[in-house]
MITI-883458 format. One record per residue: residue in three letters; x, y, z of N, C-alpha, C in turn. Coordinates in nm, 3 decimals. Each point is the difference from the previous one (the first is absolute). Example, Ala and Ser with C-alpha at 12.3 -4.5 7.8 and 13.67 -1.06 7.14 Angstrom:
2
PAKE_resn_npx_npy_npz_capx_capy_capz_cpx_cpy_cpz
PAKE_ALA_1.319_-0.569_0.780_-0.089_0.119_0.000_0.090_0.120_0.000
PAKE_SER_-0.035_0.105_-0.072_0.082_0.119_0.006_-0.077_0.109_0.073
//
This chain:
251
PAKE_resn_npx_npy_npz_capx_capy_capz_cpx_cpy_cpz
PAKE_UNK_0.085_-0.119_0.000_-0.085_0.119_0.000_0.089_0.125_0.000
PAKE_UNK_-0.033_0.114_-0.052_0.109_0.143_-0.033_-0.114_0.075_0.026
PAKE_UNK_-0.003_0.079_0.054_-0.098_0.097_0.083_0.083_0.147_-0.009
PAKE_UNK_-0.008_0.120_-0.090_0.055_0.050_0.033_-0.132_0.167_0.105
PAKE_UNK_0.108_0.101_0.056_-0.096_0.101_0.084_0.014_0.124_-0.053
PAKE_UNK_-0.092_0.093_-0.025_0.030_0.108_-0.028_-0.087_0.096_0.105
PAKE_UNK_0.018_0.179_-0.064_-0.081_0.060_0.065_0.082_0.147_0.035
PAKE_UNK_-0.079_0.084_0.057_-0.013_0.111_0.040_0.152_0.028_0.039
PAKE_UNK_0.097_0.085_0.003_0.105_-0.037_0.137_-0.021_0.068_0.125
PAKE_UNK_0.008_-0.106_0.085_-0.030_0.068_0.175_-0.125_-0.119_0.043
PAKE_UNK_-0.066_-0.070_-0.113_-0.113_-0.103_0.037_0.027_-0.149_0.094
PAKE_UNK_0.158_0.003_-0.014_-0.008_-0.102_0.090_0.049_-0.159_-0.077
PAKE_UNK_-0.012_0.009_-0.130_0.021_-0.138_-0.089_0.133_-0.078_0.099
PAKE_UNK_0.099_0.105_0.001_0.113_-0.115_0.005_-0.040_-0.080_0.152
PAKE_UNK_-0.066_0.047_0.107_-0.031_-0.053_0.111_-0.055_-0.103_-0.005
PAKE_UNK_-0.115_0.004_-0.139_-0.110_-0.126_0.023_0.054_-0.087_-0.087
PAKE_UNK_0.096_0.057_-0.119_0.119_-0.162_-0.016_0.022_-0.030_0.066
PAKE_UNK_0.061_0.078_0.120_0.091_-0.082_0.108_-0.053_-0.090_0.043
PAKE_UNK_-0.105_0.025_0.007_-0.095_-0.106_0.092_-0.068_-0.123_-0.051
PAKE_UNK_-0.009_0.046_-0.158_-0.050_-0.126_-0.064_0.111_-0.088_-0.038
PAKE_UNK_0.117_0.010_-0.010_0.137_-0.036_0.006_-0.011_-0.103_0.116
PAKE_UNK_0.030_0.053_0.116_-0.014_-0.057_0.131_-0.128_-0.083_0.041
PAKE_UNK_-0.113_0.013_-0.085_-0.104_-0.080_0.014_0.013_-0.149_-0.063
PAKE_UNK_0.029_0.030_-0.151_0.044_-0.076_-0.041_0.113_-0.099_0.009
PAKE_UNK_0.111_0.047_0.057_0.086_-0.077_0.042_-0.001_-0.059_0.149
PAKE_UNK_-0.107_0.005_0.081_-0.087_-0.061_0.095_-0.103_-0.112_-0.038
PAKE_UNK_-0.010_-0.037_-0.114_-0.095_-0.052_-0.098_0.094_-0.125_-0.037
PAKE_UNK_0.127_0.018_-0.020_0.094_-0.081_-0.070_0.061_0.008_-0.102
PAKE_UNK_-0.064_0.142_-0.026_0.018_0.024_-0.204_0.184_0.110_0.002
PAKE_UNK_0.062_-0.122_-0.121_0.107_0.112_-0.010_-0.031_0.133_-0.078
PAKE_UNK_0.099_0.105_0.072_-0.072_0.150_-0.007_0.126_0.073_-0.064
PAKE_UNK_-0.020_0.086_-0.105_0.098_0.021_-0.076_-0.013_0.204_0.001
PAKE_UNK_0.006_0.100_0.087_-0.039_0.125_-0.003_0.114_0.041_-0.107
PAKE_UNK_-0.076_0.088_-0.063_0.065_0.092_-0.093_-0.025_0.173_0.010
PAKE_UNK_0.125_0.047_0.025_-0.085_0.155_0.091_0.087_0.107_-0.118
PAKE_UNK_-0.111_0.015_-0.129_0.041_0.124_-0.127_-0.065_0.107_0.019
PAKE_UNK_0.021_0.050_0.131_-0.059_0.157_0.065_0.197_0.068_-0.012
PAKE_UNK_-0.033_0.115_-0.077_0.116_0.075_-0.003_0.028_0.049_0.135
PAKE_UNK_-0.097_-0.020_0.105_0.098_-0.007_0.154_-0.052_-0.082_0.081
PAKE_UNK_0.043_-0.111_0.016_0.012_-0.104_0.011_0.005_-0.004_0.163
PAKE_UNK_-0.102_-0.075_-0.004_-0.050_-0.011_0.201_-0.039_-0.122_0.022
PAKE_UNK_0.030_-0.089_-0.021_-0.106_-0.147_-0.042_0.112_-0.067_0.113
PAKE_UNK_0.108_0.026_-0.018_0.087_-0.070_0.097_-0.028_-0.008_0.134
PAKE_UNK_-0.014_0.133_0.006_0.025_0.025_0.165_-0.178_-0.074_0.077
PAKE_UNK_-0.098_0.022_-0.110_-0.126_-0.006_0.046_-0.022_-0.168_-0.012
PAKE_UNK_0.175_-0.085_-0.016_-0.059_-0.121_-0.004_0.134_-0.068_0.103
PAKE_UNK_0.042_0.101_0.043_0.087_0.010_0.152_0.180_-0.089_-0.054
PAKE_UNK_0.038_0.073_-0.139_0.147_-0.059_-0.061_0.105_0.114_0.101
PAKE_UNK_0.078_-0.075_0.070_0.083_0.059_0.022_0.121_0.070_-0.049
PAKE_UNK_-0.013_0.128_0.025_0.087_0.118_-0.056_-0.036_0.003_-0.135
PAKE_UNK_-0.100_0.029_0.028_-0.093_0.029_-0.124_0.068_0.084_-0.112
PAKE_UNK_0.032_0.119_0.091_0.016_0.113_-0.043_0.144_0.021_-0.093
PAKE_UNK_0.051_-0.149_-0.004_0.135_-0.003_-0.057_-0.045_-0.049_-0.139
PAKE_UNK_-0.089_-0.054_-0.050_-0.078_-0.115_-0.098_0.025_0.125_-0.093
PAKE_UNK_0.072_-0.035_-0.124_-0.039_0.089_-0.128_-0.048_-0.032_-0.096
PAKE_UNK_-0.102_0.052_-0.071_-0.104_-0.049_-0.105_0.091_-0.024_-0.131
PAKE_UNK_-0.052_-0.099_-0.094_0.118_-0.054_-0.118_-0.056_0.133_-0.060
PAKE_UNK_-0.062_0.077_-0.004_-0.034_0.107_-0.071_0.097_0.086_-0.004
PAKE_UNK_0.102_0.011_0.134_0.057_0.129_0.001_0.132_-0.055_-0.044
PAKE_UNK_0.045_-0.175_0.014_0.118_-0.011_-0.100_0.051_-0.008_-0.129
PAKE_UNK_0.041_0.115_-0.040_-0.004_0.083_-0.112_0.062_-0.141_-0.093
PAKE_UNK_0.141_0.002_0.043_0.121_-0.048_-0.032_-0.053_-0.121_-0.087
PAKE_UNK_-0.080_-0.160_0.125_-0.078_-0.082_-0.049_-0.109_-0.021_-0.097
PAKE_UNK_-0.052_0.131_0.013_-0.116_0.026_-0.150_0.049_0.007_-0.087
PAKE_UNK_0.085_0.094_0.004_0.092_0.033_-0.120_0.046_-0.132_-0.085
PAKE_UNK_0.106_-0.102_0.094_0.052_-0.081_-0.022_-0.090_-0.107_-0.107
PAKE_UNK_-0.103_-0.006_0.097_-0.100_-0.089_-0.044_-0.086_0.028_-0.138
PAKE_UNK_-0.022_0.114_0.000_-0.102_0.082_-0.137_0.148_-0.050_-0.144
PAKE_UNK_0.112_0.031_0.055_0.088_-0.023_-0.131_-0.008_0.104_-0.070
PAKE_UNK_-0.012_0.130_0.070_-0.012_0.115_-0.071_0.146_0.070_0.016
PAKE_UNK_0.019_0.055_-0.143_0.136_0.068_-0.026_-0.006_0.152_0.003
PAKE_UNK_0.109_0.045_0.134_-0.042_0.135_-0.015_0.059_0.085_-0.091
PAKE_UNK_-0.117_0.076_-0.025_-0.025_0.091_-0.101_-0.109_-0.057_-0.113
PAKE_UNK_0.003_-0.149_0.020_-0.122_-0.031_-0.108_-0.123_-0.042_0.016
PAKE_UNK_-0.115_0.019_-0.065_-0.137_-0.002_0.015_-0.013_-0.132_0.009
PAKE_UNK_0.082_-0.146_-0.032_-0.051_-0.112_-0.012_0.046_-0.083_0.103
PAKE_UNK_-0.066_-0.060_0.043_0.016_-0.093_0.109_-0.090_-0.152_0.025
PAKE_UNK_-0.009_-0.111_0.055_0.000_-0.078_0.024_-0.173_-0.033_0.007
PAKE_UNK_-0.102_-0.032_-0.055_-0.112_0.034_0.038_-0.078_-0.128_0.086
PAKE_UNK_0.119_-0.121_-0.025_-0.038_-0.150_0.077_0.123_-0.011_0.113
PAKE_UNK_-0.023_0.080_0.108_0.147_0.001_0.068_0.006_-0.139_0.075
PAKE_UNK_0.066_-0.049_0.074_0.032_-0.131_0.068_-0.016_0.031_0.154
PAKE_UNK_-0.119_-0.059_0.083_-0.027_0.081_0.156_-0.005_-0.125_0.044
PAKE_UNK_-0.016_-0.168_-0.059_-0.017_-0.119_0.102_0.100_0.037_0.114
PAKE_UNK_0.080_0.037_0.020_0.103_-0.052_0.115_-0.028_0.147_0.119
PAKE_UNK_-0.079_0.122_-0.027_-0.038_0.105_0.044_-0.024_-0.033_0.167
PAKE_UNK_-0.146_-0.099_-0.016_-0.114_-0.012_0.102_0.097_-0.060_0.153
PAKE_UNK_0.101_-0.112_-0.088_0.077_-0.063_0.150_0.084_0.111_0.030
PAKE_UNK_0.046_0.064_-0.042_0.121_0.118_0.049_-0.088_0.113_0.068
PAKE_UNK_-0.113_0.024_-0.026_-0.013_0.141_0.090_-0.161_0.001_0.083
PAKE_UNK_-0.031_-0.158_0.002_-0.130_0.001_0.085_0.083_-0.053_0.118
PAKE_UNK_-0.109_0.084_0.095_0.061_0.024_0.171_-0.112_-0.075_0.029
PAKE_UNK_-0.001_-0.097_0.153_-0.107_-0.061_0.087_-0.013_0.063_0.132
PAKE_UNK_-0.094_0.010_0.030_-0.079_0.046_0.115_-0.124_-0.098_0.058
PAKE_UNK_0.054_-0.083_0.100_-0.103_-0.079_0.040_-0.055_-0.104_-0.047
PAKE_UNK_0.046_-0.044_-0.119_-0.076_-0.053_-0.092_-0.052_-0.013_-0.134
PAKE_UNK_0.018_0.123_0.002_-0.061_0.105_-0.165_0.099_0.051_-0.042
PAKE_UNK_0.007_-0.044_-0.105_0.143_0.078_-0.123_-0.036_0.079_-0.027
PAKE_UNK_0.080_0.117_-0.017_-0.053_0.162_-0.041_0.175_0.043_-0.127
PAKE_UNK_-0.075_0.051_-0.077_0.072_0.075_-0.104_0.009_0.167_0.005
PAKE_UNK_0.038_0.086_-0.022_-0.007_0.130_0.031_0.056_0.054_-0.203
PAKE_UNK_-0.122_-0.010_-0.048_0.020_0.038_-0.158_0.067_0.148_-0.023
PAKE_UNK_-0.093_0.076_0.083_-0.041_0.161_0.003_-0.045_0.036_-0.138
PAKE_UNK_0.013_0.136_-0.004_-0.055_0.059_-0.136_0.022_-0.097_-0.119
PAKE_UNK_-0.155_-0.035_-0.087_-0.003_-0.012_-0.120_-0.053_0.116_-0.086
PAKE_UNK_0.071_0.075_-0.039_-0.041_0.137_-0.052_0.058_0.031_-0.115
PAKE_UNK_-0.066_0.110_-0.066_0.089_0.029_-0.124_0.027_0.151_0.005
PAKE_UNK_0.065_0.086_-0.093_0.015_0.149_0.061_-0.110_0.063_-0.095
PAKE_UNK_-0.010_-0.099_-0.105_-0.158_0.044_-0.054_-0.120_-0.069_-0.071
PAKE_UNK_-0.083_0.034_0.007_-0.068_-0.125_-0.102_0.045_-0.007_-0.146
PAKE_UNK_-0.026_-0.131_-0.002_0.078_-0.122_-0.083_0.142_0.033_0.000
PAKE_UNK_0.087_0.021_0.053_0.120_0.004_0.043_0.023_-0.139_-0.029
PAKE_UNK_0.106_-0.039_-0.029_0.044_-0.205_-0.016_0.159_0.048_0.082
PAKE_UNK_0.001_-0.038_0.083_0.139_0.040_0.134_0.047_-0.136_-0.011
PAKE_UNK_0.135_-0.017_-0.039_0.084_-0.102_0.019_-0.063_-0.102_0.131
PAKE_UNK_0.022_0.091_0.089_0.033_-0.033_0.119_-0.131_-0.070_0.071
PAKE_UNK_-0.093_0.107_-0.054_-0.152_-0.046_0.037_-0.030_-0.089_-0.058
PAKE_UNK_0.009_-0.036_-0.103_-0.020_-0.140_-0.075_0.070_-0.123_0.053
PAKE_UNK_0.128_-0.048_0.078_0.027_-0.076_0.104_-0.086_-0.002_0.118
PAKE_UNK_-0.091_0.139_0.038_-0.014_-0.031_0.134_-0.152_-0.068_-0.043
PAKE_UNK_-0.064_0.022_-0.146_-0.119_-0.060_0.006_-0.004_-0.110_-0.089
PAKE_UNK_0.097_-0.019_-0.003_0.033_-0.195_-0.031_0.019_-0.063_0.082
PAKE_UNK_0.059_0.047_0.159_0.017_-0.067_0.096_-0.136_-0.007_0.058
PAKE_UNK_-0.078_0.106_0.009_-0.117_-0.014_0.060_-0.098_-0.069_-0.101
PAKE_UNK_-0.026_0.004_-0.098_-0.064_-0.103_-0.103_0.016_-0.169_0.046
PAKE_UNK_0.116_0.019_0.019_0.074_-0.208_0.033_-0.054_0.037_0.124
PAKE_UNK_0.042_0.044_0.080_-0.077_-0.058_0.133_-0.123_-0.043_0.011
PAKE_UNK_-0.095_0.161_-0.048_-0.145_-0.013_0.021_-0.017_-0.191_-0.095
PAKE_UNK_0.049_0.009_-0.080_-0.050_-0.128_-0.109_0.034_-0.149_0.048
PAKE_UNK_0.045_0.013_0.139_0.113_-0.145_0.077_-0.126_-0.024_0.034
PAKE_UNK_-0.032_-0.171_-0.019_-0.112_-0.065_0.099_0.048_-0.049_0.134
PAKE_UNK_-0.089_-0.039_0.085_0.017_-0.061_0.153_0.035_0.096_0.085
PAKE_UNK_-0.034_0.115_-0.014_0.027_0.059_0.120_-0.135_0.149_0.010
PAKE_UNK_-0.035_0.076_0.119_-0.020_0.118_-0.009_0.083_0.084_0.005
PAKE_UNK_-0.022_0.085_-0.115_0.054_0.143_-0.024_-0.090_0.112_0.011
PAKE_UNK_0.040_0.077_0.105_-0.060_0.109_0.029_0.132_0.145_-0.007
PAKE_UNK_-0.085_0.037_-0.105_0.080_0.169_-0.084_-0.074_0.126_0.054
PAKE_UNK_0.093_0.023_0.081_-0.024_0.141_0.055_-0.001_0.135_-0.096
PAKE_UNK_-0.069_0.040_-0.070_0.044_0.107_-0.098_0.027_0.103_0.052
PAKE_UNK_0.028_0.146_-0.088_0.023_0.108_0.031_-0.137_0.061_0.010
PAKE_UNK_-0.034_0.145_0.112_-0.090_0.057_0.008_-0.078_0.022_-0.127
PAKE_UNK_-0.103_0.035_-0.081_-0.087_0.047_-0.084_-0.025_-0.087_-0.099
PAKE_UNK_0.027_0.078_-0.124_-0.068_-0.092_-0.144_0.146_-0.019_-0.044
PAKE_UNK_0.109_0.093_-0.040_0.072_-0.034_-0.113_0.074_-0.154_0.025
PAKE_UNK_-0.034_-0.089_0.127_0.055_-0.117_-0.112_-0.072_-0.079_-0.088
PAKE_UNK_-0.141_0.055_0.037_-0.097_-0.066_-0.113_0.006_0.078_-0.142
PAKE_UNK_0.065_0.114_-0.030_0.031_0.026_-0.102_0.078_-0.040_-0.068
PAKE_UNK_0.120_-0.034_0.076_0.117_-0.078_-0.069_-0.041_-0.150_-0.041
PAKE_UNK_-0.044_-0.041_0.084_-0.045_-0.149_-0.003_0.068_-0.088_0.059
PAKE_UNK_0.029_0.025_0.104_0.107_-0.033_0.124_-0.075_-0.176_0.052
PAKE_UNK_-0.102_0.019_-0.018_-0.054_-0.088_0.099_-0.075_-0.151_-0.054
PAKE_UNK_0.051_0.000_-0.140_-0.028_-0.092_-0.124_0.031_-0.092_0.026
PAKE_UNK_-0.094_-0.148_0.112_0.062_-0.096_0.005_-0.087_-0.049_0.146
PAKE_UNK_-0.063_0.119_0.057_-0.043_-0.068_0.107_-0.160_-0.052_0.054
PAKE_UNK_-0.070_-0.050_0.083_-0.117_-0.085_-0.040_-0.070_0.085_0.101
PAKE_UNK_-0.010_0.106_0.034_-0.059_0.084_0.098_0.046_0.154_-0.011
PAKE_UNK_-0.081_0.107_0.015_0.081_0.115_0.027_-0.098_0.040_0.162
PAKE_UNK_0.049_0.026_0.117_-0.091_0.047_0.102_0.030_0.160_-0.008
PAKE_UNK_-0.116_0.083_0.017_0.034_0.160_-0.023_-0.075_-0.003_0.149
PAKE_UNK_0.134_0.050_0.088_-0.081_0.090_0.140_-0.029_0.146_0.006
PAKE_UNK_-0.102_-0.016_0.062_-0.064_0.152_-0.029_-0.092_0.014_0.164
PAKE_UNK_0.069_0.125_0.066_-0.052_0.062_0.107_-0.082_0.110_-0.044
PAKE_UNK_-0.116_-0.031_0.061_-0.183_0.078_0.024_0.067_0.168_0.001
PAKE_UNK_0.039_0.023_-0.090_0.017_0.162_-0.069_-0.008_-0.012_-0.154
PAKE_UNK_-0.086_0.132_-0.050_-0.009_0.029_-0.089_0.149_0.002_-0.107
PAKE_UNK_0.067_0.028_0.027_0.160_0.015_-0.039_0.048_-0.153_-0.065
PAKE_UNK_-0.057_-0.119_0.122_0.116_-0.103_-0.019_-0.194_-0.079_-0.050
PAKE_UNK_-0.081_0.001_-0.028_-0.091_-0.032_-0.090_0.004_0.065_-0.174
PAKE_UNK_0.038_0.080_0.039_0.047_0.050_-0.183_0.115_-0.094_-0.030
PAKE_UNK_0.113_-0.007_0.066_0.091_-0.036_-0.026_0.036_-0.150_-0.034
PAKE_UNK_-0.099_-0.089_0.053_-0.048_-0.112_0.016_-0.090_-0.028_-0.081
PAKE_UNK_-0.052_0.115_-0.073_-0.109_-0.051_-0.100_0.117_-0.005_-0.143
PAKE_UNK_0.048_0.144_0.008_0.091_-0.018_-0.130_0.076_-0.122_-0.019
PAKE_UNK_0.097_-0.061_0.094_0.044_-0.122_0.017_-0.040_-0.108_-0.073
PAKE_UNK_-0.133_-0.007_0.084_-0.085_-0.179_-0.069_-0.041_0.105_-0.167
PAKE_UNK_-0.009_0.111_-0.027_-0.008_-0.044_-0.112_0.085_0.019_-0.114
PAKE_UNK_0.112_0.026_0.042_0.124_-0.028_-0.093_0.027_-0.144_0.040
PAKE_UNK_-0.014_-0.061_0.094_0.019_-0.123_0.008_-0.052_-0.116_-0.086
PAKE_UNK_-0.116_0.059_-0.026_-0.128_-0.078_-0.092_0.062_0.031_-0.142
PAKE_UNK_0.033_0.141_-0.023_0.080_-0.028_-0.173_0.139_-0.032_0.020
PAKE_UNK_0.070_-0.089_0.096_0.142_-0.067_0.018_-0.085_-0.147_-0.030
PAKE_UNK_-0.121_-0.021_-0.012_-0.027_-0.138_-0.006_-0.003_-0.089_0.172
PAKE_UNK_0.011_0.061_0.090_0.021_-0.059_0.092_-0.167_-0.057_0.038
PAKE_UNK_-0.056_-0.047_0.033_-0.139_-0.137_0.033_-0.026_0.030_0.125
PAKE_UNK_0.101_-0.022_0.127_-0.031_0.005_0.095_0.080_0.089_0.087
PAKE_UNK_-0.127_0.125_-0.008_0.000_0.092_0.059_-0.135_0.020_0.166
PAKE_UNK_0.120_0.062_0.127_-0.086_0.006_0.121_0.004_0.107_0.052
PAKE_UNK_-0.030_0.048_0.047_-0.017_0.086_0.099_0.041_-0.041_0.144
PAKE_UNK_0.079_0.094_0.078_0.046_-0.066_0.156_-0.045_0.183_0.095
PAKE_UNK_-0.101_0.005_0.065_0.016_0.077_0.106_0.119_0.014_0.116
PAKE_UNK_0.037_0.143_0.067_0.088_-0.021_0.039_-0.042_0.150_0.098
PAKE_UNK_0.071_-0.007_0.159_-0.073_0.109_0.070_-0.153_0.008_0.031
PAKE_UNK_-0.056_-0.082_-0.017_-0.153_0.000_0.024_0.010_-0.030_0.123
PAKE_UNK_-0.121_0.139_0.048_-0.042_-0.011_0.164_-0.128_-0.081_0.060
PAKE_UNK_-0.070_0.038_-0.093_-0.179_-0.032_0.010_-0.021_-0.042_-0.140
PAKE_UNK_-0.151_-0.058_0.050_-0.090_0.022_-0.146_-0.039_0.115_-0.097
PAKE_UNK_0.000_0.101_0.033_0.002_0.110_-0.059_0.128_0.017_-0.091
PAKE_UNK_0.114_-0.053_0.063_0.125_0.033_-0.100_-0.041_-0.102_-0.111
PAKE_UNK_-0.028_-0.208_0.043_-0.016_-0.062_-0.095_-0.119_0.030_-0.139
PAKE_UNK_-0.121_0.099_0.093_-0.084_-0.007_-0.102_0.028_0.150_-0.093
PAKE_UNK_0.089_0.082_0.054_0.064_0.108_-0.093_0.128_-0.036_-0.142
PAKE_UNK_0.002_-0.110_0.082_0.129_-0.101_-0.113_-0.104_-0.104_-0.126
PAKE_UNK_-0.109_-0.062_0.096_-0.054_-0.049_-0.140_-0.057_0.093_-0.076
PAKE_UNK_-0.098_0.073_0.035_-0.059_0.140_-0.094_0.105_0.051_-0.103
PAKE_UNK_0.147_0.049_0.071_0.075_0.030_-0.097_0.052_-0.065_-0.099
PAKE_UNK_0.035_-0.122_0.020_0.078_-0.044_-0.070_-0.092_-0.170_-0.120
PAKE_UNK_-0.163_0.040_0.059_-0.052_-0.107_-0.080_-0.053_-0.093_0.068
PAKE_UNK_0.083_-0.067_0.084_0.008_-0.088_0.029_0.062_-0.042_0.152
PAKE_UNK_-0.010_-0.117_0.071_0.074_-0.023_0.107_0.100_-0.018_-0.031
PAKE_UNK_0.123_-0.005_0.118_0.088_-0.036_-0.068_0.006_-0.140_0.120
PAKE_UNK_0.100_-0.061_-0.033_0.041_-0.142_0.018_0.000_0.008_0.131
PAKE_UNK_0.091_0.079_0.136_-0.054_-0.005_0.133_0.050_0.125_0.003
PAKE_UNK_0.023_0.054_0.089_-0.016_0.143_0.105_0.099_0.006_0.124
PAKE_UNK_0.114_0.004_-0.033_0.117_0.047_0.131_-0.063_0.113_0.060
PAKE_UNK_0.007_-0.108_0.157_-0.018_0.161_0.103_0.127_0.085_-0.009
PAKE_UNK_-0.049_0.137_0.063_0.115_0.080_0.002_0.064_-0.045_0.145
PAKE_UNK_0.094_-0.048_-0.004_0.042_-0.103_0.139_0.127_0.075_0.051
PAKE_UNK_-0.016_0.030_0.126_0.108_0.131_0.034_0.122_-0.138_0.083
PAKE_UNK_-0.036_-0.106_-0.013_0.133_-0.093_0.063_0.103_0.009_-0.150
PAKE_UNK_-0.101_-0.009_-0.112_0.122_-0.010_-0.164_0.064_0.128_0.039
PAKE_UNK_-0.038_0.105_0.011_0.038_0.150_0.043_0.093_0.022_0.088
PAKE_UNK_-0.015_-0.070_0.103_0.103_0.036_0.106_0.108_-0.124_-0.035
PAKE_UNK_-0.009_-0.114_-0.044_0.103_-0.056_-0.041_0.063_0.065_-0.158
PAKE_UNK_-0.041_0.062_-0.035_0.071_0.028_-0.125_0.062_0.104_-0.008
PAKE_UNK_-0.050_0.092_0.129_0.099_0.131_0.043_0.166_-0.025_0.060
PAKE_UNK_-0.041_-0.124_0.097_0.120_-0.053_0.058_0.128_-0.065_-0.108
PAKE_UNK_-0.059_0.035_-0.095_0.087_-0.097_-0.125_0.010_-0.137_-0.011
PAKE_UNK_-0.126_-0.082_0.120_0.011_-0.112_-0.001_-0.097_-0.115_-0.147
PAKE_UNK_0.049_-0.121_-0.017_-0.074_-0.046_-0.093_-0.246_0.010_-0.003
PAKE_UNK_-0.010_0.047_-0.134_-0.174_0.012_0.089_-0.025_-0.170_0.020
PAKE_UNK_0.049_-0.094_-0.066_-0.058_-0.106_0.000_0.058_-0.052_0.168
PAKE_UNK_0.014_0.087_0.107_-0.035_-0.049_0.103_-0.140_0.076_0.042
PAKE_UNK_-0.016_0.052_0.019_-0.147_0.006_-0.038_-0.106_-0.045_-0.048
PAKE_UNK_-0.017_-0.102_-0.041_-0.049_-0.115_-0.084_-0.126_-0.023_0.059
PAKE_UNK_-0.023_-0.024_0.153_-0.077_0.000_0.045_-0.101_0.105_0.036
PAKE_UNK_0.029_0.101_-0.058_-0.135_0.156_0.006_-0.077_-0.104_-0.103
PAKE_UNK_0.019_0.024_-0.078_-0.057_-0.013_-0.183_0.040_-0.179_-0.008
PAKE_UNK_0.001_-0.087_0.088_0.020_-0.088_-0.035_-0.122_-0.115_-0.096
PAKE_UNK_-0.124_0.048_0.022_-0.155_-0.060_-0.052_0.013_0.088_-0.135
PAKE_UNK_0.008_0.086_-0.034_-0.038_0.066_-0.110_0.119_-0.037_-0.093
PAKE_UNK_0.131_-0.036_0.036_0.086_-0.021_-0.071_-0.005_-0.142_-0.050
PAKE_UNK_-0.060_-0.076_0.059_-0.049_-0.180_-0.042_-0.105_0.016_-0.076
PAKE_UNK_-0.072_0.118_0.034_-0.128_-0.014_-0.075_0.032_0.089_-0.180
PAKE_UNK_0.094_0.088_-0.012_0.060_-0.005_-0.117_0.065_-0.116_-0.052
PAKE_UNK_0.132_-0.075_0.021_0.026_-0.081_-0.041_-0.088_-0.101_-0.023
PAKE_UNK_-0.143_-0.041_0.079_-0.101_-0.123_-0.066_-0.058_0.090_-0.117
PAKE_UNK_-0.005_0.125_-0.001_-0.062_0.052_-0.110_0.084_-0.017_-0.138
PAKE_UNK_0.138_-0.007_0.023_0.089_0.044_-0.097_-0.007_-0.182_-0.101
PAKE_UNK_-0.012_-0.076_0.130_0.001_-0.156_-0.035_-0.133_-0.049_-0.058
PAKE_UNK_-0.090_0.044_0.003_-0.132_0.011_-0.028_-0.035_0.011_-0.187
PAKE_UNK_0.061_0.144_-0.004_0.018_0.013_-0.105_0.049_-0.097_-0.160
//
């Protein structure tokens, strides 16, 4: 299963990977995180030590380079680069769950074809496309990786969206660039909901229910200030987070 998250930035996605990560690998299922947010927090929220040392293959220039087979000064380069041997060299474990730290898949403009970017979305192509395992892809805040087409490969997209007008626009545009990426299975994930009033301001807006409804849980809060992992916290949101994953399995 490849599940990837998008959404608003400030909504909370990379938390409720964390957790479906950690749910899942409570389940038995090997768990494969992939965190292509150009700032990259997935680590710490899944408690890797010295997190803060982890550098995204994005920012090694040298290795893209190497790999694209691009000659400087010339426009041509490598467009089938070679990444099998990538995944064992720079995925880190935490607990259980293998985590990758991609960072930015970006271009400096549209339709831009970047040496470099073209390695990083061949590596993420082969992954998402590996059977026997869950992969859960943390994206970058908003739409543009659904413009690029970043996310070509996976069997879910979840868009979280907190009960404001702001991150309901933003969440609508989403699923529907998502829908002309061809993607099928598209959800909706609440996130910050206090009451019923927030849930029934989220279905009105957005159509529809969405799949479940994260409380706004001030234990994820106060553990995530401390810089500690949220998936100790597990137990605020521990029912609603099983009750996504039977949804996700359902499907």
């Amino acid at each position: 299963m490849k599940i990837a998250i998008s959404g608003k930035g400030g909504v909370g996605k990379t938390t409720i990977m964390a957790l479906l990560a950690r749910q899942f690998k409570e389940m038995g299922q090997e768990v494969l995180v992939i965190d292509a947010d150009p700032s990259p927090h997935m680590a710490q929220s899944l408690g890797v030590r010295e997190a803060d040392k982890i550098r995204p293959i994005s920012e090694m220039a040298e290795l893209l380079k190497e790999r694209s087979g691009r000659v400087e000064g010339s426009a041509f380069y490598n467009i089938n680069p070679q990444v099998d041997d990538l995944p064992a060299r720079f995925i880190v474990e935490a607990d259980g769950i293998n985590l990758m730290v991609l960072g930015a898949i970006q271009s400096a403009e549209s339709g831009c074809a970047c040496a470099e970017n073209t390695v990083l979305k061949r590596l993420l192509t082969k992954l998402l496309l590996k059977p026997a395992q869950v992969v859960l892809l943390d994206m970058e805040a908003g739409v543009e990786h659904l413009g690029r087409g970043t996310i070509v490969g996976v069997d879910r997209l979840l868009i979280v969206v907190i009960p404001s007008q702001s991150g309901i626009r933003t969440a609508l545009k989403i699923k529907k660039l998502a829908e002309e990426c061809r993607i099928k299975n598209i959800s909706f994930v609440g996130n910050l909901v206090q009451d019923p009033e927030d849930e029934q301001f989220l279905r009105e807006g957005l159509g529809e229910a969405p799949l479940v409804c994260f409380p706004d849980s001030p234990a994820i809060r106060r553990t995530e200030r401390k810089g500690l992992a949220v998936t100790g916290a597990l137990s605020d949101v521990a029912q609603v987070t099983r009750d996504l994953v039977t949804a996700l399995q359902a499907k």
